[in-house]
C-alpha positions in Angstrom: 0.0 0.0 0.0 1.5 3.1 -1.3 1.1 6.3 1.0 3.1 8.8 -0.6 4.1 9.4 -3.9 7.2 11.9 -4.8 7.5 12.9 -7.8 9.2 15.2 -10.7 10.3 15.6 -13.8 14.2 15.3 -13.0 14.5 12.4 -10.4 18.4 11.3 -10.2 18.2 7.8 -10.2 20.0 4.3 -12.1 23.0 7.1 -13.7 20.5 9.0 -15.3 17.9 12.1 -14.3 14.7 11.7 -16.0 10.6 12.5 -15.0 9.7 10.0 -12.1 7.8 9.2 -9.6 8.9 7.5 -6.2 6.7 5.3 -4.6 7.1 5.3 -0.7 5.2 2.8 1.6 5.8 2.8 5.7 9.4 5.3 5.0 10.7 2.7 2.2 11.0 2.8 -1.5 8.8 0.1 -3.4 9.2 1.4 -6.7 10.8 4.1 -8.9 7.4 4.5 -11.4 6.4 6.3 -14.5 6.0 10.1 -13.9 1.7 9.9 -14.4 1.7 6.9 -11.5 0.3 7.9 -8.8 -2.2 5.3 -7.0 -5.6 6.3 -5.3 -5.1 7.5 -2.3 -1.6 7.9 -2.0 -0.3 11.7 -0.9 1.5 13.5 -4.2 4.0 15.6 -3.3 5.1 17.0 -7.0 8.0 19.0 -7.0 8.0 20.3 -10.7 11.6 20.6 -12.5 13.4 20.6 -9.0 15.7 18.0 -8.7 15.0 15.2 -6.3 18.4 13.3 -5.1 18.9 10.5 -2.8 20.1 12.0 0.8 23.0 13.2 1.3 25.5 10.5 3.3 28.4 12.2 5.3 30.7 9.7 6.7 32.9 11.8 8.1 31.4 14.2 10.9 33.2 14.8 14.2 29.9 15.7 16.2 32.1 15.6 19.9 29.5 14.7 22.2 29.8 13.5 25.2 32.8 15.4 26.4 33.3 18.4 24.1 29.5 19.1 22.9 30.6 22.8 23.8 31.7 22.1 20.3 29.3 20.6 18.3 27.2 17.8 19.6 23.9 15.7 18.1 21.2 18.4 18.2 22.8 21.1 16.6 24.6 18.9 13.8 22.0 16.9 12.9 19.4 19.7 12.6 22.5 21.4 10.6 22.7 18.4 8.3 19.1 17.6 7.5 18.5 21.8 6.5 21.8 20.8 3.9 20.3 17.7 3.0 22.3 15.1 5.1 20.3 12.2 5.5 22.9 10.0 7.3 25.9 10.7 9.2 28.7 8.3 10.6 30.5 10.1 13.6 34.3 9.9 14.3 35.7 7.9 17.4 37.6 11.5 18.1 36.9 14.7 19.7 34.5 13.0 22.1 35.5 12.1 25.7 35.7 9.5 25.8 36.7 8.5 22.4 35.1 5.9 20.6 37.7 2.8 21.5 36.0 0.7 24.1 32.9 -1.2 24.0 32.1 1.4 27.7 32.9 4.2 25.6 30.6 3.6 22.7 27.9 2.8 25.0 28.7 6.2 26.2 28.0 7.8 22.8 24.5 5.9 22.0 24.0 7.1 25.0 24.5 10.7 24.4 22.9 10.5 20.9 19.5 8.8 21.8 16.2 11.1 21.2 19.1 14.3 19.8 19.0 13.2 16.5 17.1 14.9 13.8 18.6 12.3 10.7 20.8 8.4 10.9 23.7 8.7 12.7 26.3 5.4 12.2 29.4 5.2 14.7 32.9 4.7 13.4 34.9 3.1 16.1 39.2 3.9 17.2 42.1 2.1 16.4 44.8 3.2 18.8 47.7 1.8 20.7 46.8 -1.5 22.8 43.0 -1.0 21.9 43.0 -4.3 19.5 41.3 -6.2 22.2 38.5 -4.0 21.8 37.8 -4.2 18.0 35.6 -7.6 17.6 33.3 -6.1 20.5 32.9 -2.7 19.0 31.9 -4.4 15.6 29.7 -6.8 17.5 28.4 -3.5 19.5 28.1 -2.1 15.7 30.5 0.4 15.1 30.8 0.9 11.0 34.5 0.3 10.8 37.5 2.5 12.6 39.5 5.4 12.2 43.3 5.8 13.2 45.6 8.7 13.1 49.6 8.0 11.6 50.0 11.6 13.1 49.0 13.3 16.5 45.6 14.3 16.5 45.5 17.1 18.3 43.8 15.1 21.3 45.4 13.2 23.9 43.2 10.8 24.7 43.2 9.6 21.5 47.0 8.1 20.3 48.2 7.6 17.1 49.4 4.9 15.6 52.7 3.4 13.8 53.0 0.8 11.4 54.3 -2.1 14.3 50.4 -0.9 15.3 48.7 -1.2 12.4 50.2 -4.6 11.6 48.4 -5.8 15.0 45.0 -4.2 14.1 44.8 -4.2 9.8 44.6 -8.6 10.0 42.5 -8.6 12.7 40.0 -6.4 10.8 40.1 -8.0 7.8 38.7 -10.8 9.8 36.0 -8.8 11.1 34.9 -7.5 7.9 35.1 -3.7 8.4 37.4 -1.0 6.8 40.0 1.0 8.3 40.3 4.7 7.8 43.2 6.1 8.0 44.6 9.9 8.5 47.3 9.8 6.1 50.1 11.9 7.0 53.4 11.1 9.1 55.3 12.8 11.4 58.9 13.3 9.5 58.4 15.4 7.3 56.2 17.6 9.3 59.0 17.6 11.8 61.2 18.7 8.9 59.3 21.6 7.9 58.6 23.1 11.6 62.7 23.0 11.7 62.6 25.1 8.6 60.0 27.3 9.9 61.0 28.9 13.5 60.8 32.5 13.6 58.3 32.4 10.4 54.8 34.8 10.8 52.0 31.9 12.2 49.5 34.6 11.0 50.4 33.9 7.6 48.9 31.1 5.7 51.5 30.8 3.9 53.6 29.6 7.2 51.0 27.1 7.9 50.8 25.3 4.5 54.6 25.2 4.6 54.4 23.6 8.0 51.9 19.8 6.6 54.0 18.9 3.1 52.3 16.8 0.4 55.7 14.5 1.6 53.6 13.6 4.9 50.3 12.3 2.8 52.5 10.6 0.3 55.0 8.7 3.0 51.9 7.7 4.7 50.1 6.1 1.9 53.3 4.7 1.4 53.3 2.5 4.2 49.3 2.1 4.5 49.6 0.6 0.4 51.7 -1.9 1.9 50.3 -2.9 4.8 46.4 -3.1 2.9 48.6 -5.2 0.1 50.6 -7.7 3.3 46.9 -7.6 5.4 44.5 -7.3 2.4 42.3 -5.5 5.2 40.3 -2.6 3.7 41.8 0.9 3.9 40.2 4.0 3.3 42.2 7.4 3.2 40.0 10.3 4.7 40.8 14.0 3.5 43.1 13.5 0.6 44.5 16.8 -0.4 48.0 15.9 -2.0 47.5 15.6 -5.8 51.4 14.6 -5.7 49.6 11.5 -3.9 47.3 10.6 -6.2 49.5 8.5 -8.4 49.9 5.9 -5.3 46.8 5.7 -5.1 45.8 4.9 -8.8 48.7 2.7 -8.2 46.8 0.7 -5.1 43.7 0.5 -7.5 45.5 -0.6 -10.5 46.8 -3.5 -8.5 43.1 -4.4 -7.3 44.0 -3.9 -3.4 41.0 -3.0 -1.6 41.7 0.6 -1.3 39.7 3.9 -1.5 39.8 7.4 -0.9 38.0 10.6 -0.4 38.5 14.4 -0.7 36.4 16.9 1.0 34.4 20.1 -0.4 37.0 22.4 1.2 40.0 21.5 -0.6 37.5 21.2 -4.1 36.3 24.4 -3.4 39.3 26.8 -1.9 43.0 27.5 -2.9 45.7 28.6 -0.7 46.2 31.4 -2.8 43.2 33.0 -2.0 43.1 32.6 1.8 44.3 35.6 3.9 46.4 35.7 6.1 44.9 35.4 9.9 41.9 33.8 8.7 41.9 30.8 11.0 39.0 29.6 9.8 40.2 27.8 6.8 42.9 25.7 9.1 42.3 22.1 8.3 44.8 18.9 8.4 45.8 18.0 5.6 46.4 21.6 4.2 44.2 23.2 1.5 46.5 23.4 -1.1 47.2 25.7 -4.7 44.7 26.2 -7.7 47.0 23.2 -9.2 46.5 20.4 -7.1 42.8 21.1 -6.4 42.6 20.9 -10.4 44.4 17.8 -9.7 41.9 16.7 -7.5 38.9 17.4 -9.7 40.6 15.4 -12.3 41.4 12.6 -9.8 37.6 12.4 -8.5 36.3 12.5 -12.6 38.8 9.8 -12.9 37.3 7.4 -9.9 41.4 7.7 -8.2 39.3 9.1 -5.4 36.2 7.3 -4.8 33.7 10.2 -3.3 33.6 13.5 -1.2 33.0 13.5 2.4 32.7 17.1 4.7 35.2 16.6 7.8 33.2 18.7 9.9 35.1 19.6 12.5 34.5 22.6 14.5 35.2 23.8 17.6 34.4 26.9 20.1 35.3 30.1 18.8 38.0 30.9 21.5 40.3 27.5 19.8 39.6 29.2 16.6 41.9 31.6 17.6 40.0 33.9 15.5 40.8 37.4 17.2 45.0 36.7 16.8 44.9 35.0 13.6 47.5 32.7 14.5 47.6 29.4 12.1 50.1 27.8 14.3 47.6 27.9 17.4 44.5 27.1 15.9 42.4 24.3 16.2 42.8 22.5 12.7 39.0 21.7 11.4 36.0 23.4 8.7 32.9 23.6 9.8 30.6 22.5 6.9 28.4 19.9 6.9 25.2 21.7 6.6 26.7 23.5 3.0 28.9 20.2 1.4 26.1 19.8 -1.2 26.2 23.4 -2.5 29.8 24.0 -2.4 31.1 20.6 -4.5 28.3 21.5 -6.5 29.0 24.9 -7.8 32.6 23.4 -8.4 31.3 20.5 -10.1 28.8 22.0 -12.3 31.6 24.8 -13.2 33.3 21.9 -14.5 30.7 20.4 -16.8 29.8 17.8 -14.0 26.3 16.6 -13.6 24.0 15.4 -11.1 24.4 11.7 -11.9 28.4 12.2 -10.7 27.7 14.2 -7.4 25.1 11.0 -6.2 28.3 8.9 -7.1 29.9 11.3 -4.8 28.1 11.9 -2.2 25.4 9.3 -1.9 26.5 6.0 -3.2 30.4 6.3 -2.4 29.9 6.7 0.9 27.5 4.2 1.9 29.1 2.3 0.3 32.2 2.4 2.7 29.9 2.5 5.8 28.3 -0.9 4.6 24.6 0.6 4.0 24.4 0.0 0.1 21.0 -1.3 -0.6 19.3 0.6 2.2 21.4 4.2 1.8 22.3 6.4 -1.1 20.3 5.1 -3.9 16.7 6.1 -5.1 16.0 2.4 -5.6 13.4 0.0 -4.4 14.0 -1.4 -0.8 16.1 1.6 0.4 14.9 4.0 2.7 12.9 6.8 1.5 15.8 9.3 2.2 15.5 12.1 -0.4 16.6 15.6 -0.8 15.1 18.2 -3.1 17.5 20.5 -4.9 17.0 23.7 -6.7 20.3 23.5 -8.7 20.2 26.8 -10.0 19.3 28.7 -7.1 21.5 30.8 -5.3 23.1 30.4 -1.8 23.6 33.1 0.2 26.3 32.0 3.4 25.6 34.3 5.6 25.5 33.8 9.9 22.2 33.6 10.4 21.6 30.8 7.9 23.5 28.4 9.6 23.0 25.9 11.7 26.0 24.3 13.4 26.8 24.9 17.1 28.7 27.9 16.3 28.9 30.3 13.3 32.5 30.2 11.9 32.9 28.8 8.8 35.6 29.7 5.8 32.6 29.6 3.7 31.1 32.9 5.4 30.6 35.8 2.5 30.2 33.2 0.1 27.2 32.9 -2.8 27.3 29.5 -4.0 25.4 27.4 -6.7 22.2 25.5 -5.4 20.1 25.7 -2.9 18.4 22.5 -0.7 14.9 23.1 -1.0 13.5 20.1 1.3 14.8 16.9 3.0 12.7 13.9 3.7 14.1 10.9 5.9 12.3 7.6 5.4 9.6 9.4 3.6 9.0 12.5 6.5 9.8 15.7 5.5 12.1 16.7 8.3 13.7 20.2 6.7 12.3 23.0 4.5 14.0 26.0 3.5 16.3 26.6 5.9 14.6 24.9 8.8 13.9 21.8 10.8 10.2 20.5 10.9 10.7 17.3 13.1 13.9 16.9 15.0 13.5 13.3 16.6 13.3 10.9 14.0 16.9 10.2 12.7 17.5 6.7 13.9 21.1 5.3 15.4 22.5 2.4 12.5 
């Protein structure tokens, strides 16, 4: 029994964007039908030319609740991310105290996140020194897969790891089934630069960039290729921004290991050229890089070398900003922009002759894909849930303070017009957003 029919003349579904209409019964997909089929008594909500995507899904979102919610936390981001059209989310093991790497501490996080959540949240789970007894009970428990650092993480309660670790950890998650995400930048040549840089300006991006070389991103995938080739354990690297990377990772794929990557918005979107100096906001780890490499990037993404785009929203209070000195060096590293992801790779994308059809592969199927929900996630396809969000591609937005939604304000993208605006979210069939705000706040479920 059908009980709501969505329709419109450009649904973006099976690699192609053509007149539709979806057939929802009790939040779940039974059919994509002809545009004209609509049966008695089912609601019709037609939404003319506007273009009707699967939801958004955002596997990398540091939401920092319990511990540091003064930063983010459940409410605000997930009322952030169904406004943007974020359907699902999968939260990182880090900035949360305590950090996702015990079975006590991820009961700890459900914990927090029950009744907060306005769309899907998923849990990624820690790798981190002497925490491999842990691993089989967090995937039993139902963490996604787990993150580790090869660098500090700016957090001490949650270690990073070598490779005398990761040899420990990679076979025993290739047993468990689950992929391992990996920061991808060493220590030595960061410690190399900083030598190079004492007495430099740290309110000059210029100092920062200098300070994370691409030689940290390629060393580390380096040694993460081998250890996915010795452990055949799947290895996801989060936040590429290197392009001189990129060939060891079309490497990695052209020898079939089971290795992806992702890139976020922020280094699609921005160049270093362009930031000014003192504007902390745009500090992130990895570095956004020159006009060059993000070109390299785009070409990389077109090219399938990196497999999808993912925000890494990470905020933080406005005092660890380190907005008012404008120092890069003491900064808390993170963008804040989950709520605008879908926007911002889209004006770049459609700049570059890009389509609908590729930013789905991007940002709907490539990512549930990692987190394990194909089939039920990321697809406008019989059997999954009804997750949809309605774009009007052409429309402007305006980023402006008031319009968004996160815990706090600062984001680079502030000033910014970009291409696209999210018109409405449904989860499982509900409307949950419209025009820049929340209509039901308690129905995102925890995968």
């Amino acid at each position: 029994m059908v009980d709501l029919v969505v329709r419109s003349r450009r649904i973006v579904h099976g690699g192609a964007i053509s007149p539709a209409a979806i057939h929802i019964a009790s939040g779940t997909i039974v059919r994509v039908a002809d545009w004209a089929d609509v049966p008695a008594g089912a609601r019709l909500d037609d939404l003319g030319d506007l273009a009707v995507l699967p939801g958004i899904v955002d596997t990398h979102v540091h939401l920092n609740e319990p511990g540091r919610t003064e930063w983010e936390g459940f409410s605000t981001a997930t009322r952030a991310a169904a406004i943007g059209g974020v359907t699902t989310l999968v939260d990182m093991p880090l900035n949360s105290i305590p950090p996702t790497t015990t079975r006590e501490a991820f009961a700890a996080k459900r914990a927090a996140a029950r009744g907060q959540c306005t769309v899907d949240v998923g849990f990624w789970g820690g790798v981190v020194p002497g925490n491999q007894g842990e691993l089989a009970g967090l995937v039993a428990d139902g963490v996604r897969g787990f993150k580790c650092f090869l660098v500090d993480s700016g957090v001490e309660e949650f270690g990073w790891v070598g490779e005398p670790h990761l040899a420990i950890a990679m076979p025993i998650l290739a047993g468990l089934g689950r992929p391992l995400l990996v920061h991808a930048e060493v220590a030595g040549p960061i410690d190399a630069a900083a030598s190079g840089l004492a007495g430099a300006d740290p309110s000059k991006y210029a100092t920062y960039l200098a300070s994370r070389p691409p030689g940290a991103e390629e060393q580390a995938i380096a040694m993460v290729t081998t250890l996915c080739r010795t452990t055949n354990a799947r290895t996801h690297i989060v936040h590429h921004s290197a392009a001189s990377a990129l060939p060891l990772l079309a490497a990695a794929k052209a020898q079939g290991l089971p290795l992806t990557a992702e890139t976020c918005p922020h280094y699609l979107h921005f160049t270093a050229e362009r930031i000014p100096d003192g504007a902390t906001a745009f500090k992130c780890a990895p570095p956004i890089r020159d006009a060059a490499n993000r070109e390299e990037l785009w070409k990389a993404l077109a090219a399938g070398t990196l497999d999808f785009v993912a925000s890494d929203h990470s905020p933080c209070t406005p005092a660890l900003k380190a907005l008012d000195l404008g120092n890069f060096v003491d900064a808390w590293g993170g963008v804040a922009g989950l709520q605008l992801a879908l926007p911002v790779v889209w004006t770049e994308a459609s700049a570059r002759g890009h389509s609908l059809v590729q930013i789905v592969r991007w940002m709907c199927e490539g990512p549930a894909r990692l987190a394990g929900f194909t089939g039920r996630k990321g697809s406008i396809s019989a059997g999954a849930d009804a997750d949809l969000v309605v774009f009007d591609d052409a429309s402007p937005t305006a980023v402006t303070p008031e319009m968004v939604h996160h815990r706090h304000k600062i984001t680079p993208y502030a000033g910014e017009t970009l291409r696209g605006a999210v018109h409405a979210t449904y989860l499982r069939g509900i409307k949950i957003a419209e025009r820049g705000a929340t209509i039901a706040t308690e129905l995102g479920a925890l995968l």
